[in-house]
C-alpha positions as a Markdown table, in Angstrom:
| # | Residue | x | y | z |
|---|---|---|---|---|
| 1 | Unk | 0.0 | 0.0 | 0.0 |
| 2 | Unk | 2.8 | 2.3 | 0.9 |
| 3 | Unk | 4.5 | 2.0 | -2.5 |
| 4 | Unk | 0.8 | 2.5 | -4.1 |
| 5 | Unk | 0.5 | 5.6 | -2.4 |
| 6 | Unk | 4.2 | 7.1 | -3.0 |
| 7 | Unk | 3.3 | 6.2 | -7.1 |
| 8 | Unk | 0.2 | 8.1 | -6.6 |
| 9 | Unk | 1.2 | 11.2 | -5.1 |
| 10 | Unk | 4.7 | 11.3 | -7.4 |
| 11 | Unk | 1.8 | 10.8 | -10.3 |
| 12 | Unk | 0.0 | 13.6 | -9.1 |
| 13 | Unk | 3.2 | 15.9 | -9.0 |
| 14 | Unk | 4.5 | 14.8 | -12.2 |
| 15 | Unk | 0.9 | 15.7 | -14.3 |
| 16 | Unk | 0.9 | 19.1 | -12.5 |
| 17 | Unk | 4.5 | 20.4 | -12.1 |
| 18 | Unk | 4.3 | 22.0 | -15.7 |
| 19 | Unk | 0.7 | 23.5 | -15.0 |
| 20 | Unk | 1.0 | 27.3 | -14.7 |
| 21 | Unk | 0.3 | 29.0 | -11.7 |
| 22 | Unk | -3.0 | 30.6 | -13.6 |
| 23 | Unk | -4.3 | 26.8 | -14.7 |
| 24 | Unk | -3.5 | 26.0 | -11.3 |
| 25 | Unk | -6.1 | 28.4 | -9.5 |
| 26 | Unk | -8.3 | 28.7 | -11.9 |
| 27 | Unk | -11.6 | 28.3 | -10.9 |
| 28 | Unk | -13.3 | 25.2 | -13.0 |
| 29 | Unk | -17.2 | 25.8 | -13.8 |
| 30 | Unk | -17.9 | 21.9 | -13.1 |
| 31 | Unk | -15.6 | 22.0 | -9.9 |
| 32 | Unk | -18.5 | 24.8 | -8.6 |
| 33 | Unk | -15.6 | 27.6 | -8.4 |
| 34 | Unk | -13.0 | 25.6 | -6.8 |
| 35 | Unk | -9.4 | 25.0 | -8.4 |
| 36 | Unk | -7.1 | 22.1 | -9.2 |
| 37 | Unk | -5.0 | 24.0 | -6.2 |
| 38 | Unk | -7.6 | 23.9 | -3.9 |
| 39 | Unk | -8.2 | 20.3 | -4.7 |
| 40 | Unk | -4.8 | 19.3 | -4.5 |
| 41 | Unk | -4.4 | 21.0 | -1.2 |
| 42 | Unk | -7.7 | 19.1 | 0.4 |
| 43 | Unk | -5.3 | 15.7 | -0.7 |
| 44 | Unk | -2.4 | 16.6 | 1.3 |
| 45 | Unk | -3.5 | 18.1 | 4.2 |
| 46 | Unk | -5.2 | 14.7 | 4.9 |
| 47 | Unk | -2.2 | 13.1 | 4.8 |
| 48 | Unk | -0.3 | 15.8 | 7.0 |
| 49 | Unk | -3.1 | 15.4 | 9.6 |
| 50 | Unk | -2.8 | 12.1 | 9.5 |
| 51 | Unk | 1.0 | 12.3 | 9.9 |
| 52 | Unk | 1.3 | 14.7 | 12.7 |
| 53 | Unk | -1.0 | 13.1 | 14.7 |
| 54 | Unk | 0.9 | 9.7 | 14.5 |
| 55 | Unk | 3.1 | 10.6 | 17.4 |
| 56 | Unk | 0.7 | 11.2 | 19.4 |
| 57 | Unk | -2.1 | 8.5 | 18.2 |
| 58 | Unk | -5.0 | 10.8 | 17.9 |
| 59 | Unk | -6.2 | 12.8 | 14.7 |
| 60 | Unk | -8.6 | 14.9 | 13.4 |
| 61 | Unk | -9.4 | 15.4 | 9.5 |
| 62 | Unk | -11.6 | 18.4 | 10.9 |
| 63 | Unk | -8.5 | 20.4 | 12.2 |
| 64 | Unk | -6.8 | 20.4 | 9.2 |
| 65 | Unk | -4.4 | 23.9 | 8.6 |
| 66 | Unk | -6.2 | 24.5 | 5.3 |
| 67 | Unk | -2.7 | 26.3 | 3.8 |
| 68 | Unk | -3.7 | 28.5 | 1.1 |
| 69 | Unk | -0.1 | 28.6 | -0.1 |
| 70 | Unk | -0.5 | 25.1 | -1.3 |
| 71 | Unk | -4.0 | 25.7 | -3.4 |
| 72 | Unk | -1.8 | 28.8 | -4.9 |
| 73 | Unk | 1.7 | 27.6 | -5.3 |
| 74 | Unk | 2.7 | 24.2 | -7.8 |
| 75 | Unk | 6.5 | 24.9 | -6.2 |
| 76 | Unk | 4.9 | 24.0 | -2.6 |
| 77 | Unk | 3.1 | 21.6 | -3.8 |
| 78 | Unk | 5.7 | 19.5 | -5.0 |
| 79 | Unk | 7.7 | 20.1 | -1.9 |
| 80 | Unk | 5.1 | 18.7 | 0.0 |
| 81 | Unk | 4.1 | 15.6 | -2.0 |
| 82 | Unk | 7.9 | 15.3 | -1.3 |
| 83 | Unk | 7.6 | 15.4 | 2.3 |
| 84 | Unk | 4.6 | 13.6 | 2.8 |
| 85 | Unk | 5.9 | 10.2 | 0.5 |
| 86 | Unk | 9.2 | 10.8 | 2.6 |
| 87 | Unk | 7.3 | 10.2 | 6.0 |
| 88 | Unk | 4.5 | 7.9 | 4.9 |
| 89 | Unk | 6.4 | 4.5 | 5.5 |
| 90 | Unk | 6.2 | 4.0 | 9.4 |
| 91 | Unk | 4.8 | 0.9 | 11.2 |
| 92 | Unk | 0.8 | 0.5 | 11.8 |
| 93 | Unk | -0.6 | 1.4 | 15.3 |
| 94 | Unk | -3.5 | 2.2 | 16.9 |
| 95 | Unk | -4.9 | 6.3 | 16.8 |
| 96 | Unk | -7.7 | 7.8 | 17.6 |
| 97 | Unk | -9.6 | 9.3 | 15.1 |
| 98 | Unk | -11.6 | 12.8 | 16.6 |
| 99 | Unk | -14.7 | 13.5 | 15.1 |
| 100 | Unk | -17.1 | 16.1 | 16.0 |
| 101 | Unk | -21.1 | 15.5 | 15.7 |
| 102 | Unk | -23.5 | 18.3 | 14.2 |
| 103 | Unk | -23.9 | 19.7 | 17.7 |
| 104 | Unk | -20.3 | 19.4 | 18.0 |
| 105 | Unk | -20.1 | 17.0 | 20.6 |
| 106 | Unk | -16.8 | 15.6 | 20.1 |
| 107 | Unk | -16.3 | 11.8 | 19.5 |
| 108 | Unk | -13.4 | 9.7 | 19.3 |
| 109 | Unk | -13.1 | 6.8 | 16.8 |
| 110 | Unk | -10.8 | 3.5 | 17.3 |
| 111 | Unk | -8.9 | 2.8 | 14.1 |
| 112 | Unk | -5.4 | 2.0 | 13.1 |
| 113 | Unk | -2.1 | 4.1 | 10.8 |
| 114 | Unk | -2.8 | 1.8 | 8.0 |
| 115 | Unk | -6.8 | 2.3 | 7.9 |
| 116 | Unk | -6.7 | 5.9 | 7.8 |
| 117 | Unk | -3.5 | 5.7 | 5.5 |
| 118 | Unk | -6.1 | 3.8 | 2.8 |
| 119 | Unk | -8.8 | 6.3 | 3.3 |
| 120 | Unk | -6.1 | 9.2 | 2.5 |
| 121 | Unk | -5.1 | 7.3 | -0.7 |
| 122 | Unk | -8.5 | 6.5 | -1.6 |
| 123 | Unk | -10.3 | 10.2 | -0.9 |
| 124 | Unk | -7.0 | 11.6 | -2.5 |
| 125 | Unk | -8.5 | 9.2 | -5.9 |
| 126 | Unk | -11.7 | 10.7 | -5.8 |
| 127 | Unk | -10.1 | 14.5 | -5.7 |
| 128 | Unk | -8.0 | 13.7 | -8.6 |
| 129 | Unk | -10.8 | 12.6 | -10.7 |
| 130 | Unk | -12.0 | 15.8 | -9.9 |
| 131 | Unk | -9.0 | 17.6 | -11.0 |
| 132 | Unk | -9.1 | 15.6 | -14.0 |
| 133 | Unk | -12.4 | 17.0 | -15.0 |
| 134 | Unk | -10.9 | 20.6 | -14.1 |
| 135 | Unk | -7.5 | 20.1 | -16.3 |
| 136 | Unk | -9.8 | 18.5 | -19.1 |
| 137 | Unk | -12.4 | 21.5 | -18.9 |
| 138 | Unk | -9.3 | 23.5 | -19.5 |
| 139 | Unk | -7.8 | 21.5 | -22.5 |
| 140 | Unk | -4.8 | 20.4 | -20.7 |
| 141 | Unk | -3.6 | 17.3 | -23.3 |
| 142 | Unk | -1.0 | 15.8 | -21.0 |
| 143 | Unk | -3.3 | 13.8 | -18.3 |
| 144 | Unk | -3.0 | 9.6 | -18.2 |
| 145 | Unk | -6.1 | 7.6 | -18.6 |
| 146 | Unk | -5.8 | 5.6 | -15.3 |
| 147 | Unk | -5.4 | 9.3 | -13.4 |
| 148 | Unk | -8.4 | 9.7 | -10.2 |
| 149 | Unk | -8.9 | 6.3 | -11.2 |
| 150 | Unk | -9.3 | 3.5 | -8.2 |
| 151 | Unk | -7.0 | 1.0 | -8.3 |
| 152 | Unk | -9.9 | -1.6 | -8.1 |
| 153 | Unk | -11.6 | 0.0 | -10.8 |
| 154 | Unk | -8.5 | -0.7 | -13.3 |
| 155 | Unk | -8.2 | -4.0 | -12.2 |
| 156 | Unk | -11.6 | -4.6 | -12.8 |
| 157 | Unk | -11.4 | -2.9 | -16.7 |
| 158 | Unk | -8.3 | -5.0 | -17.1 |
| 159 | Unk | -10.3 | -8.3 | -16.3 |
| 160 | Unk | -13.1 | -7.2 | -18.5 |
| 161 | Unk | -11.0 | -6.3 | -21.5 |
| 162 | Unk | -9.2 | -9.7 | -21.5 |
């Protein structure tokens, strides 16, 4: 899973390093105003949340930082897809996910490293089909077939193609 992910976030840095900072934060129509950037930046602030609360075992996707400079800036983008496939590969443990309720009561969730590592690289799929509707609203060429697609879901095309 580990290597999956590190594929799939170097993927995601290597279709978007040449897209101009304008293509970048551009708002897409079928995105309802959002960006590629702001997209990209909901991916890896999952993962950093997830990270940093490792140490401690206990989370919450709520409380992310929501850094601007990453929805706004390709350079920090790719320095933090750098970081984050860099600190990724630690052992599986028990966290506590928090959660809070509609009345904000706050809850706390039993789950595991690994668990919430998969959610990350699956939630990150579904944003990147997203941004693949964005970067093909604004006729970029240069996106791969299999991008924001499930891993499953290419297995699955691959079994029914043969």
């Amino acid at each position: 899973m580990i290597k999956s992910i590190e594929n799939n976030l170097y993927e995601l840095s290597q279709i978007l390093s040449p897209v101009s900072v304008q293509l970048y934060t551009r708002e897409s129509k079928y995105l309802f105003g959002s960006s590629i950037g702001q997209h990209v930046r909901h991916i890896l602030e999952m993962y950093e949340v997830l990270l940093e609360g490792y140490s401690s075992g206990r989370f919450s996707f709520e409380n992310r930082k929501r850094n601007h400079t990453l929805e706004e800036n390709v350079r920090e983008m790719l320095c933090t897809v750098e970081k984050i496939a860099a600190e990724i590969n630690k052992k599986d443990k028990e966290l506590i996910c928090v959660l809070y309720d509609q009345t904000n009561i706050q809850q706390e969730l039993k789950t595991t490293y690994f668990r919430e590592l998969l959610y990350c690289f699956e939630h990150g799929i579904h944003h990147q089909a997203l941004i693949k509707v964005a970067l093909k609203e604004f006729e970029w060429e240069n996106i791969p077939e299999n991008f924001g697609v499930a891993p499953s879901t290419i297995k699955f095309r691959l079994t029914c193609a043969q």
